[in-house]
C-alpha positions as CSV (number, residue, x, y, z in Angstrom):
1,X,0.0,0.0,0.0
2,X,3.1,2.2,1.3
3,X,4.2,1.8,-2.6
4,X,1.0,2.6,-4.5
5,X,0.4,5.5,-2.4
6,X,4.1,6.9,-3.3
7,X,3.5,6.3,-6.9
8,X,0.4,8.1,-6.3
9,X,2.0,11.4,-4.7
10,X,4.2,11.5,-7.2
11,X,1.6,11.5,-10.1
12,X,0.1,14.5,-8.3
13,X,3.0,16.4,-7.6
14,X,3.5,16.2,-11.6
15,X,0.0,17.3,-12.1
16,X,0.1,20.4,-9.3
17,X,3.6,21.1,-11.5
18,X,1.5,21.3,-14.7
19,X,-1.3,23.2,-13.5
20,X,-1.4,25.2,-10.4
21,X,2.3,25.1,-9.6
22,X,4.0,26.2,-12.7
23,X,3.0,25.7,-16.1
24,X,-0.7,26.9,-15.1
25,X,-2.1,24.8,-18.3
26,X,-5.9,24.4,-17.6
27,X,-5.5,28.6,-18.1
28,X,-5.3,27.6,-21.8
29,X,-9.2,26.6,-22.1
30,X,-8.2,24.6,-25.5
31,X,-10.8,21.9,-26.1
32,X,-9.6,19.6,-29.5
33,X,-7.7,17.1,-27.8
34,X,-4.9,16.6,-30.7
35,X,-4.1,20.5,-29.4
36,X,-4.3,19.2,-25.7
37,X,-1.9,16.2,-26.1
38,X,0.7,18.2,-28.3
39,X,0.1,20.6,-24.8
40,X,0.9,17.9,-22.5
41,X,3.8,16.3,-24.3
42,X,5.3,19.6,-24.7
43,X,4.8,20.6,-20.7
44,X,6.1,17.3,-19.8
45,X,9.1,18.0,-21.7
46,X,9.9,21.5,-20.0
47,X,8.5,20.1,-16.4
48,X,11.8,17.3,-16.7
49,X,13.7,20.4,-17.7
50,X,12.8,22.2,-15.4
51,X,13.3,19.8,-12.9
52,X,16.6,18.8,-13.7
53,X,17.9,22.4,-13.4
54,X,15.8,22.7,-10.0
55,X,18.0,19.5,-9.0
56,X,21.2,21.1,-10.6
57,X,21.1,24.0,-8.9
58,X,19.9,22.7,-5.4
59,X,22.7,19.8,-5.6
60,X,25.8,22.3,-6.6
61,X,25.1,26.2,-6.9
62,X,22.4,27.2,-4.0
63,X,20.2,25.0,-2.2
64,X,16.9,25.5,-1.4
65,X,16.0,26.8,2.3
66,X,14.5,24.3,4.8
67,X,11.1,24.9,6.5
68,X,11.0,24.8,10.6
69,X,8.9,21.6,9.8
70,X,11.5,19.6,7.3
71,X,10.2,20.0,4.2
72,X,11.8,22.0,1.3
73,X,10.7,25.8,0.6
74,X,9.6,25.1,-2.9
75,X,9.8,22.2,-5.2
76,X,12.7,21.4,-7.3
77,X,10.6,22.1,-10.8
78,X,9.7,25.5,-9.3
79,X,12.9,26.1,-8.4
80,X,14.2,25.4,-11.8
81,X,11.2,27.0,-13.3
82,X,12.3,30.3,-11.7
83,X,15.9,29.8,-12.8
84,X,14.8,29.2,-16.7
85,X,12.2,32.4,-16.6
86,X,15.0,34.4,-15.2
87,X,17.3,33.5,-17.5
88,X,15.1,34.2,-20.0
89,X,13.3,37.6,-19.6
90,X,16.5,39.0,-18.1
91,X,18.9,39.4,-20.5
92,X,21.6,41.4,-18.4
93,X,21.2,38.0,-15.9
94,X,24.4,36.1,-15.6
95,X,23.7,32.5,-14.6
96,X,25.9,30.2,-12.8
97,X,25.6,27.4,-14.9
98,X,24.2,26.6,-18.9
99,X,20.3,25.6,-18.3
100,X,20.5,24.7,-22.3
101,X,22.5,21.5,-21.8
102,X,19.9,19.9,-19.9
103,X,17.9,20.0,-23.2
104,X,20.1,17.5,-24.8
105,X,18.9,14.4,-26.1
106,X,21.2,12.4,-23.9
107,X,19.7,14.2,-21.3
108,X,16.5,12.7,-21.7
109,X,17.4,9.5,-22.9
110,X,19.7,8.4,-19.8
111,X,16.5,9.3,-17.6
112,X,14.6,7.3,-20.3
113,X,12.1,10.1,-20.9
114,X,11.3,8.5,-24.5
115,X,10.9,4.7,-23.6
């Protein structure tokens, strides 16, 4: 049960990422459902990005503050959500590290992304 229920929380950790959390993707009202899956392949995509420079940045540049009651301030795909906008609509921004490389293929094919 332990197991099922961890699989579980994880499932709706990805969907609070998609929606409320981040990507806020039920603001896009779109009803044709080859348009919705195109969506959701695409948000999947940047929510591993995103998480991967979340877990990059947390692991070696600055990691993220710890509550009084144990649990981290933010997630790891917000984090690296807020390191990707930055870098993005601030051009005079220097970041610490290349976000881009996390985009490669190999990338996503160690963590099996397209199995």
């Amino acid at each position: 049960a332990i197991l099922t229920y961890k699989k579980r929380w994880e499932i709706e950790t990805a969907f609070r990422a998609m929606k409320s959390s981040g990507f806020n993707i039920e603001d896009t009202h779109m009803r044709d459902m080859d348009r919705i899956a195109r969506l959701v392949a695409m948000v999947c995509m940047a929510l591993v990005w995103a998480y991967l420079v979340g877990e990059h940045k947390d692991i070696n540049i600055k990691p993220i503050r710890i509550l009084k009651h144990g649990r981290k301030e933010k997630s790891l795909v917000k984090y690296g959500l807020e390191e990707i906008s930055t870098i993005l609509l601030r051009p005079t921004y220097t970041p610490k590290f290349d976000v881009f490389k996390f985009l490669s293929c190999r990338t996503f094919v160690r963590l099996n992304v397209f199995e």
